[in-house]
N, C-alpha and C positions, 0 to 999 in steps of 0.2 A: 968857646965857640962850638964846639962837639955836643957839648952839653946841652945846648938850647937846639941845635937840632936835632938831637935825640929826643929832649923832652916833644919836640915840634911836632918829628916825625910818630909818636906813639899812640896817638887818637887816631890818627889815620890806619893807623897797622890793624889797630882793636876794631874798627868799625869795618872793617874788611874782614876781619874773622866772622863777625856776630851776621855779616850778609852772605858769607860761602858756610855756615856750619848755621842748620835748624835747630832752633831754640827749642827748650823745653813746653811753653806753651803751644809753638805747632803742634809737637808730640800729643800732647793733651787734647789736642783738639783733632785729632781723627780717630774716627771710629775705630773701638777693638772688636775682634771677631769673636765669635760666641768659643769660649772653651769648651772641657768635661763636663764640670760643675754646673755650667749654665744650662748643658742640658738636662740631665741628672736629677737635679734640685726641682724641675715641675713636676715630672715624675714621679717623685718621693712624695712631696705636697699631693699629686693627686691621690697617690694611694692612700694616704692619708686622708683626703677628705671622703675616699670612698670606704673606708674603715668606719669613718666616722658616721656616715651614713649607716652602715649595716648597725650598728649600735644603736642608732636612733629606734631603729625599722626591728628592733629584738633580737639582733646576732643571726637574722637570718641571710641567707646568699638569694642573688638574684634569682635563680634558679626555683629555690623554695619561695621566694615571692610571687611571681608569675604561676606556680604548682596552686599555692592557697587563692589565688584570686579565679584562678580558673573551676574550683572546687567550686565558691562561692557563687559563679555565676551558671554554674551547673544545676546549684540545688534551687537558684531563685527560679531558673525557666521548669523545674522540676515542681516547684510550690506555685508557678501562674497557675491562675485559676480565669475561668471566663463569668460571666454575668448573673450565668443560672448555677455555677458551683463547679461544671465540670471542669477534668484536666483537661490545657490546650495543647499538649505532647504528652505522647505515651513514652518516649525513651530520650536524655536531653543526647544521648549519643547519636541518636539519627538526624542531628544541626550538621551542617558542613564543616564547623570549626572545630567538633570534636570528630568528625570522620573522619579528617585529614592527621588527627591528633591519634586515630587508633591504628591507621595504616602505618604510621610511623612507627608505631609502638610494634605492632607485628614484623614490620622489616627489619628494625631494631632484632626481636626475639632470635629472629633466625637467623641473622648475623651470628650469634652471640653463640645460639647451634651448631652452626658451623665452625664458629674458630673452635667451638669442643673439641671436634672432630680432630683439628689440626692440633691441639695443645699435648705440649712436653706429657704431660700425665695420663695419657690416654683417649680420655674423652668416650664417647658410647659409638658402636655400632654404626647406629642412622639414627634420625630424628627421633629424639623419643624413643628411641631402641635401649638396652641393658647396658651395662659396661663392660669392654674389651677385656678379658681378663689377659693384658700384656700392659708393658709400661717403658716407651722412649725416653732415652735421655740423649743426650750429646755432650761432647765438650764445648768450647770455645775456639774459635778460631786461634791457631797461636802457630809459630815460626815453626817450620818443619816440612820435611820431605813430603810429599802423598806418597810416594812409593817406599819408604823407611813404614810410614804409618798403616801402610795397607799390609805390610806384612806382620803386627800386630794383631790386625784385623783379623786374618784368616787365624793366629795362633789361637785368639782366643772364641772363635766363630763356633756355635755348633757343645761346647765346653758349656758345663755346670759352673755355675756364676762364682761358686766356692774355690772351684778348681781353677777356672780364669783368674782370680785375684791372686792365686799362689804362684800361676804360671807367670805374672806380671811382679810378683814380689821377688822372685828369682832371676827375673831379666837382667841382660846386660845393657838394656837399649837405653839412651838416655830419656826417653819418652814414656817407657814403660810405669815410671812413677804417676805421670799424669793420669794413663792410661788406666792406673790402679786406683788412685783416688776417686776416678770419674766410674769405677765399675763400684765402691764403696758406697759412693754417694747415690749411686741407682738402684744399688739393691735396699737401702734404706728408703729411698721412698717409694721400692715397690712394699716394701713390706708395713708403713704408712696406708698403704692404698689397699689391704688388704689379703695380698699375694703373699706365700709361704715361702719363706727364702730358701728352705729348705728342698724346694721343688723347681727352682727358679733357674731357666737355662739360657746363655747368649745366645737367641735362636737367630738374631740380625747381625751383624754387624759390615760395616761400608764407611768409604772413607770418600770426603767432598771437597774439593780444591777452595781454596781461598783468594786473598787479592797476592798477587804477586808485586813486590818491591823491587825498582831497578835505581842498581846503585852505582857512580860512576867508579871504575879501578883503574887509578893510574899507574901507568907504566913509563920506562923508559925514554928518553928522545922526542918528547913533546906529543906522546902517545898515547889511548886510551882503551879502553874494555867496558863491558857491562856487567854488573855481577847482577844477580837474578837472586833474591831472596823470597823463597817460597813459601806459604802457607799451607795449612791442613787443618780439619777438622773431622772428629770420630763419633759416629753415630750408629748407638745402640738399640735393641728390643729385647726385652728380657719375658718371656715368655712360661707359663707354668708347665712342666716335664715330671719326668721320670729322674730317681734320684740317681747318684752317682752308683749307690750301693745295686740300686736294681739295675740299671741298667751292665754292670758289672755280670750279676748272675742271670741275667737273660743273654750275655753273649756267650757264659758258661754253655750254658744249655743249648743253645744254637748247635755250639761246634760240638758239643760230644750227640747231638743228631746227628749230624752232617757224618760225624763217624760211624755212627752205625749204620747210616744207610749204607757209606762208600762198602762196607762187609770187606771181605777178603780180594776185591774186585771183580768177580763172578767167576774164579778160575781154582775146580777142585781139583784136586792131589788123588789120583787111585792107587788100590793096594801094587801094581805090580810099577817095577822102575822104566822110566822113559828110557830106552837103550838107544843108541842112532845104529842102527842096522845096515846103512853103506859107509863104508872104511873107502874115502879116497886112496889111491895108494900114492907114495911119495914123499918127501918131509915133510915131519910137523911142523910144520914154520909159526 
């Protein structure tokens, strides 16, 4: 008797499962959403089929395709001819599409003058002017005091770029390594650029805040603090000077003038002795 109700009762149980639990063909039949790959993968195809094209076109970039077509349509309005033989333009540059093409070109130039100006390695004067004979370098922003770093700054300010890298080889500062590397690294490309390293003085040096990091410090009793992690960066000019050596014997010679002016201080000695001629009376005290 159990038996045949049990067997009775087990179609019903199953067909109560398979209506409260989604079948796998639901599953199948809604939409997936776009993963990685599905973005990725057109991407890759197009670059692809844009490769494929520059290969087609002779490994040229768009760039250089639009440069040669523009050439070409330069030298056709350059070869019109009119009826009786004559040219119908004297310059194909004075068309509006190559005007707007040379304004560009010129705003471009001076751009390009001016970031001179502004670049690590010098750059010239003014427009068109000589070359600076100085040469900026910097470091990079990196973890550090400005007020640790500025007192580097002043040790080696002013100092023979020789002399700066010994004073920085002998530091105790943990900084002062960088600070040597980066004075190593700027006298080689001043002397790159033409400059005598030999003659070469820190005539600059300044120090520029960076991004400051704030970090949480826990403490105590469900309490907290801010810690403050500072940044720095150090920036040099290395300027052409007088060497260590001369400048050494021009301060000789300075002070032994400055001695002979000072003389005996204008105060001479006559043959007879200075006597004091009034005796207070009363103890010597």
């Amino acid at each position: 008797m159990l038996r045949l109700l049990a067997s009775a009762a087990r179609p019903a149980t199953w067909n109560s499962m398979r209506i409260l639990l989604p079948s796998v063909r639901n599953f199948a039949s809604t939409p997936s959403r776009p993963g990685f790959w599905d973005n990725i993968v057109p991407l890759l195809q197009g670059n692809r089929r844009e490769r494929q094209l520059q290969r087609k076109q002779g490994g040229l970039l768009q760039e250089d395709i639009d440069r040669v077509r523009r050439d070409q349509r330069r030298d056709e309005m350059m070869a019109s001819q009119s009826s009786t033989g004559d040219m119908l333009i004297d310059d194909a540059m004075d068309a509006p599409e190559f005007r707007q093409e040379e304004v560009q070109r010129l705003a471009s130039e001076e751009k390009r003058q001016k970031r001179l100006l502004r670049k690590r390695w010098g750059g010239t004067s003014e427009l068109g002017g000589a070359e600076k004979p100085e040469h900026k370098f910097s470091t990079a922003v990196f973890r550090i005091s400005p007020r640790k770093l500025n007192m580097l700054a002043n040790q080696i300010s002013g100092k023979p770029i020789d002399f700066a890298i010994l004073q920085m080889q002998f530091s105790a500062k943990r900084a002062a390594r960088r600070v040597r590397a980066t004075l190593v690294m700027a006298r080689d490309h001043a002397e790159a650029k033409g400059l005598d390293p030999r003659r070469l003085l820190v005539s600059e040096a300044w120090v520029t805040k960076g991004m400051y990091h704030k970090r949480l410090e826990i403490k105590g009793r469900g309490r907290f603090g801010i810690m403050t992690h500072p940044q720095a960066r150090l920036s040099i000019v290395l300027r052409p000077g007088k060497s260590h050596a001369v400048r050494e014997r021009e301060a000789i010679d300075k002070a032994r003038l400055h001695a002979r002016r000072m003389g005996s201080g204008g105060v001479v000695r006559g043959s007879p002795k200075i006597v004091n001629g009034f005796q207070r009376p009363g103890w010597a005290w």
